[in-house]
C-alpha positions in Angstrom: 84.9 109.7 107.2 82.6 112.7 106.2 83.0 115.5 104.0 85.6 117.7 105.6 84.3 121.3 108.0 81.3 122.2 110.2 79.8 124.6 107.8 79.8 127.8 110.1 81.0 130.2 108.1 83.3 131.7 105.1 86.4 132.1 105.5 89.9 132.1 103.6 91.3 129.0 102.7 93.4 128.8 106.4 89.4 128.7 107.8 87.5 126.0 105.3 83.6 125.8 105.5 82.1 122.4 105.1 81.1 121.9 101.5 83.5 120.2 98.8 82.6 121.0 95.5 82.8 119.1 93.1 83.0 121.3 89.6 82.4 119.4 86.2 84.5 121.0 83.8 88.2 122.8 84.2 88.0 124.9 81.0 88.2 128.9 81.6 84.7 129.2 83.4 84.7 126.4 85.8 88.6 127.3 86.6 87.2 131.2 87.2 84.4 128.8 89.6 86.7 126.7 90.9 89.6 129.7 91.9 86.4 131.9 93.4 85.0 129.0 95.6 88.6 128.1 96.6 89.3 131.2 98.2 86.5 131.7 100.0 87.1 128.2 101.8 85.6 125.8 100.4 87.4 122.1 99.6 87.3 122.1 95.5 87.7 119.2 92.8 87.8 119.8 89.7 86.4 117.2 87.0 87.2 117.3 83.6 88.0 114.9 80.4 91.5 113.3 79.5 92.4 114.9 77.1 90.3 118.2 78.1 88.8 120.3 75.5 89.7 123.4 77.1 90.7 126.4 74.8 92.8 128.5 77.0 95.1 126.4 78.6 97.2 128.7 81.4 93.6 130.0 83.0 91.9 126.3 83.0 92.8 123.8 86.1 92.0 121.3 83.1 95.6 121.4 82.0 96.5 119.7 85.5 95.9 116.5 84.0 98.5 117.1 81.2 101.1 118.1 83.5 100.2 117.2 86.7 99.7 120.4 87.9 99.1 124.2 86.9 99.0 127.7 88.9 95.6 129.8 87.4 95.7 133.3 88.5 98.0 132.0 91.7 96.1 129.1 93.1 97.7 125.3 92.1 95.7 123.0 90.6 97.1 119.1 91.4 95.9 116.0 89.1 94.8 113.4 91.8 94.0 110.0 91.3 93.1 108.5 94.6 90.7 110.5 97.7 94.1 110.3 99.5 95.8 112.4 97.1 92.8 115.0 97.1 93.0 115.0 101.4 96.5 115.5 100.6 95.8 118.9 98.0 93.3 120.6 100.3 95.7 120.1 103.0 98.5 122.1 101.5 95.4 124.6 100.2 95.1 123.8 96.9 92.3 122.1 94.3 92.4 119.2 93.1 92.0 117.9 89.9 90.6 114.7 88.8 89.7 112.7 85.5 86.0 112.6 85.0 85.8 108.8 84.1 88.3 107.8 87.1 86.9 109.7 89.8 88.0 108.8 92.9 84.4 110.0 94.1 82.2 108.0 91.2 79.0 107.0 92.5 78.7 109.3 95.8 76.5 112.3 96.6 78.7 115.6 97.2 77.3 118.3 99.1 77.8 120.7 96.1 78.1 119.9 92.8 78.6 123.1 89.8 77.9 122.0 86.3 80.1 124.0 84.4 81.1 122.3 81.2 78.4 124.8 79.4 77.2 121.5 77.0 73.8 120.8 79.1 72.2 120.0 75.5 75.0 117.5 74.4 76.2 116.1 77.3 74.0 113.8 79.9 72.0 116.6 81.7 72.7 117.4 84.9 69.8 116.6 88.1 68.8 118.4 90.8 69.3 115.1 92.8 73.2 114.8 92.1 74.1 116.8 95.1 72.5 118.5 98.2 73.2 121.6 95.9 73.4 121.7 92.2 74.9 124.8 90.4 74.8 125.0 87.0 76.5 127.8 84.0 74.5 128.7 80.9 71.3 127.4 79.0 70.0 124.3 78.4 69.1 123.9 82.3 66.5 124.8 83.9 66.9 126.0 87.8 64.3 125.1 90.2 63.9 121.5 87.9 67.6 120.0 86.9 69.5 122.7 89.1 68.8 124.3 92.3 70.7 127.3 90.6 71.6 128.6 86.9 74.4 131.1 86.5 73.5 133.3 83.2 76.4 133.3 81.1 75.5 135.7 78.6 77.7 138.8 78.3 75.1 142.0 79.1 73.7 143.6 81.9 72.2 140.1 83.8 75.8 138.4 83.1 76.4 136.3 86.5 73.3 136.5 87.8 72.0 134.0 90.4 68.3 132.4 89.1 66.6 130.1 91.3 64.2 129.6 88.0 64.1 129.3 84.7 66.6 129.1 82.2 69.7 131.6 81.1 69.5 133.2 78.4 70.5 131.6 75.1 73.8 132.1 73.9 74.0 134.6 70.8 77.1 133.1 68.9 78.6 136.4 68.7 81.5 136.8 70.8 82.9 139.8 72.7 84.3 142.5 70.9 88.0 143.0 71.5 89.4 146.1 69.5 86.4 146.4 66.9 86.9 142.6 66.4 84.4 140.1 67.3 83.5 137.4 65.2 86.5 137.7 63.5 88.8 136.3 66.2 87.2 132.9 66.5 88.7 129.8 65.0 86.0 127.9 63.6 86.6 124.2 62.1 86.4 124.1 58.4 84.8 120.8 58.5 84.1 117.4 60.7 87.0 115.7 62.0 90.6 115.5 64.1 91.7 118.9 65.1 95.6 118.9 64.5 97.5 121.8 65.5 100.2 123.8 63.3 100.8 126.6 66.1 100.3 126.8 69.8 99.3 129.2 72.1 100.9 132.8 71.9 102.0 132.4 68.8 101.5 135.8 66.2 99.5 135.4 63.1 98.5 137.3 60.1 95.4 137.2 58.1 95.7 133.7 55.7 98.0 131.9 58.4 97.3 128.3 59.1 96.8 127.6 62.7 96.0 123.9 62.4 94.0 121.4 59.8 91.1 119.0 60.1 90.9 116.3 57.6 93.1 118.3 55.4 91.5 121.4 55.9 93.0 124.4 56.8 92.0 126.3 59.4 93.3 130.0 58.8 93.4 133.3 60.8 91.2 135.5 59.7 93.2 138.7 62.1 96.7 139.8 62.6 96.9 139.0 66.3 97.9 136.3 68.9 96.7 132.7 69.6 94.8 133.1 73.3 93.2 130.0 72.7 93.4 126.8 70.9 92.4 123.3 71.2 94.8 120.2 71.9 95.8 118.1 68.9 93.8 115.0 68.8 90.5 116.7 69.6 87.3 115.8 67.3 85.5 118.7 66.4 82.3 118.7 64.3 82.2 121.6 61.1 82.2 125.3 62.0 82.7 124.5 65.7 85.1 126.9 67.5 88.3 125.2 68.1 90.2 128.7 69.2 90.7 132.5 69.0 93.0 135.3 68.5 93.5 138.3 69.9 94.1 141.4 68.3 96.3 142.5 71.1 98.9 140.7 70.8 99.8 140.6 74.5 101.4 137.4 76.0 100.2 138.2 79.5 96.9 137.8 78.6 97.4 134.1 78.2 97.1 133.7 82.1 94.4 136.3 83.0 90.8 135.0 82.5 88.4 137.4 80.7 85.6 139.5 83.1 82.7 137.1 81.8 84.7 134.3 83.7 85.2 136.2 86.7 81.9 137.4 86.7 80.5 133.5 86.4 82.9 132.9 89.4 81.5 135.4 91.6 77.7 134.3 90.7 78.5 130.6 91.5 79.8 132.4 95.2 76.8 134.5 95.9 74.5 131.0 94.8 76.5 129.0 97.3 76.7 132.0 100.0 72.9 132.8 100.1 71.9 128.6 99.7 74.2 126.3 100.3 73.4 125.5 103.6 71.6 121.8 103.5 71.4 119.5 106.5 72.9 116.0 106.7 76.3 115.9 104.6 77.4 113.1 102.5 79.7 110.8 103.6 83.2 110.2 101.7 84.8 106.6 102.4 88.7 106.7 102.9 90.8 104.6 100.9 
């Protein structure tokens, strides 16, 4: 069996092209990937960690392998543990969503591979060789050497731009500003240690409320606002790492609409795919 399609053209997801994509990482940004490459046909399968890491769990196809499955922005998301049971999601037009360490594709050559897990300097780096195309989010890769394209992810003007080489631009540490607020809304780890949580997603807080410990130490809200994101329990996080944030706004719908930097991200992955995707020879994918 071979990589499902014939590759001639873009379509909705009734008209596939050829490539599967395999995307590693179902947080927000490879979600916002993984929803923009869905609907413009291609087959999609989304890698991720058990538990994830992911912050915001309604937007992040992640959280399919907590409960088995999850809607993001109106596309389902299906955990799969066998290539039978990811036939079986792209037939009834969905993605599927597999654990990184038990995938059912470990040790073959996709056609497209997206690096989107955004940790290229802690994680093993990705290589140009993985896939017939490699996409990749953020710094710490270089196009035209470990991908044959690097989406910026740095909010400004270039923000989802398509480079074919060199690096993106390295992240500031400063996140957007939302009402006036910017680095005030993140959630930072107040040392080293096992993330526990105290409150959950949506959930109000004022200034001096405890939102979760690590290694009995509090981790506080530093805003009156809402929890939009917020890492599982159980999750290891190393001192001042960012383990959620709030949001001023206090608006519950916002818990399932991604922000503009991941839809932006989304789109670039698209136009990388759309103007280079194109390889001869597919890879071949062995039934069960």
């Amino acid at each position: 069996m071979r990589w499902p399609g014939s590759g001639a053209h873009f379509g909705g997801p009734s008209t596939p092209v050829s490539e599967t994509v395999l995307i590693r990482g179902g947080g927000e940004m490879g979600s916002a990937v993984a929803d923009t490459l869905h609907r413009a046909g291609f087959r999609v399968v989304v890698l991720d960690r058990s538990p994830p890491t992911s912050l915001r769990h309604g937007i992040a196809f992640a959280s399919a392998l907590l409960k088995g499955s999850i809607v993001v922005e109106g596309v389902e998301g299906v955990l799969c543990e066998s290539r039978r049971e990811v036939l079986d999601a792209w037939s009834r037009n969905r993605v599927a969503v597999c654990v990184q360490a038990m995938c059912a594709f470990a040790g073959e050559r996709p056609d497209v591979l997206v690096e989107a897990r955004m940790r290229g300097l802690i994680d093993p780096p990705v290589r140009i060789d993985e896939a017939r195309v490699v996409v990749a989010i953020g710094p710490g890769i270089v196009a035209g050497r470990d991908a044959h394209f690097v989406i910026e992810s740095m909010r400004g003007p270039r923000l989802g731009r398509v480079l074919t080489h060199g690096e993106a631009e390295p992240h500031s540490g400063v996140p957007g500003e939302v009402l006036g607020f910017s680095e005030e809304r993140i959630l930072r780890a107040p040392r080293e240690g096992v993330f526990r949580r105290v409150l959950d997603l949506g959930d109000f807080v004022d200034p001096g409320d405890v939102v979760g410990w690590v290694e009995g130490g509090a981790l506080r809200s530093r805003l009156r606002g809402m929890i939009r994101g917020l890492k599982l329990s159980g999750v290891e996080v190393g001192a001042g790492h960012k383990v959620g944030d709030v949001d001023p706004r206090r608006d519950i719908s916002l818990l399932e609409v991604r922000t503009d930097k991941a839809g932006a991200i989304g789109r670039g992955a698209l136009l990388a795919l759309a103007g280079g995707a194109r390889r001869p020879e597919r890879s071949p994918l062995p039934c069960n």
